[in-house]
C-alpha positions in Angstrom: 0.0 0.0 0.0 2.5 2.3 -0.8 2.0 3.0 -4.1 4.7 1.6 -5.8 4.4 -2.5 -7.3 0.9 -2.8 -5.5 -0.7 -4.5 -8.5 0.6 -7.1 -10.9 -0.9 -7.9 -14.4 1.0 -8.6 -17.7 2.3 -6.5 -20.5 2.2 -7.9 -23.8 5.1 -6.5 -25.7 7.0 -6.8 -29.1 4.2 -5.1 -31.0 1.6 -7.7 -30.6 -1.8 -7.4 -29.7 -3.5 -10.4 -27.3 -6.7 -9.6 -26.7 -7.8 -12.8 -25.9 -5.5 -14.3 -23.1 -6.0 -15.3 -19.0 -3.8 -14.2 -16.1 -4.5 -16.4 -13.3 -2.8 -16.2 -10.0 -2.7 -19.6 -7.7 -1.9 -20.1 -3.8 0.7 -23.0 -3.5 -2.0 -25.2 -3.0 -3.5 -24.8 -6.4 -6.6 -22.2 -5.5 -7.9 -19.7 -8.1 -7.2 -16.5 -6.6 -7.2 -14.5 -9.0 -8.3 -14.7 -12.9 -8.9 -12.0 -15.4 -9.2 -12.6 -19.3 -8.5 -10.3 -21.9 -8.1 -7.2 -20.4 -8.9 -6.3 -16.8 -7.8 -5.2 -13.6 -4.6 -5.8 -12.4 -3.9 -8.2 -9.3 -4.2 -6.1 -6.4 -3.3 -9.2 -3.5 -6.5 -10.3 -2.4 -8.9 -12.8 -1.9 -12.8 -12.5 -1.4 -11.7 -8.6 -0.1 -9.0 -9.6 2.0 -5.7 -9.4 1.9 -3.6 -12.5 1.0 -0.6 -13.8 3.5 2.8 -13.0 3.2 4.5 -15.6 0.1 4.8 -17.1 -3.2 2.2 -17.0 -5.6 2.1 -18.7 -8.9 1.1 -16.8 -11.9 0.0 -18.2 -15.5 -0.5 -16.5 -18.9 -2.4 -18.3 -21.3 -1.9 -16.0 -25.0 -4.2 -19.0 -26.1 -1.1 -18.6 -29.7 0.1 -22.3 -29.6 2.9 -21.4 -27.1 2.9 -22.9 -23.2 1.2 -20.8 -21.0 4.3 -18.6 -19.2 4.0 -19.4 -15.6 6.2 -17.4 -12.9 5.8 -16.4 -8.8 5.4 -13.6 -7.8 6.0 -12.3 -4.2 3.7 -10.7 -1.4 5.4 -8.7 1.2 3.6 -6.5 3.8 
């Protein structure tokens, strides 16, 4: 909450335009937390309106192209 990396969604770059993909974002145990497809809001660390526990998270992009989704962590820190 202080302004700076408080949200996390992905940037499609090299001139492309994916308007058709998912970001999902998974607790270690494999829960939906988070899912957006196409565009949408970015990530903001919650669940149900609360906010999610210090850790890893696991994030997937699906560019629905061919490719493998790209899957990565991503970090909460309060």
């Amino acid at each position: 909450n202080d302004g700076r990396n408080d949200h996390i969604f992905p940037i499609i770059e090299d001139g492309c335009e994916f308007s058709n993909f998912k970001f999902s974002v998974f607790n270690r145990w494999g829960q939906a937390l988070y899912e957006a497809k196409g565009t949408g809001e970015p990530w903001d660390g919650t669940y149900n309106g609360a906010k999610v526990p210090t850790g890893a998270y696991i994030y997937v992009v699906n560019l629905y192209n061919g490719d493998q989704p790209k899957t990565g962590t991503v970090t909460v820190v309060k």
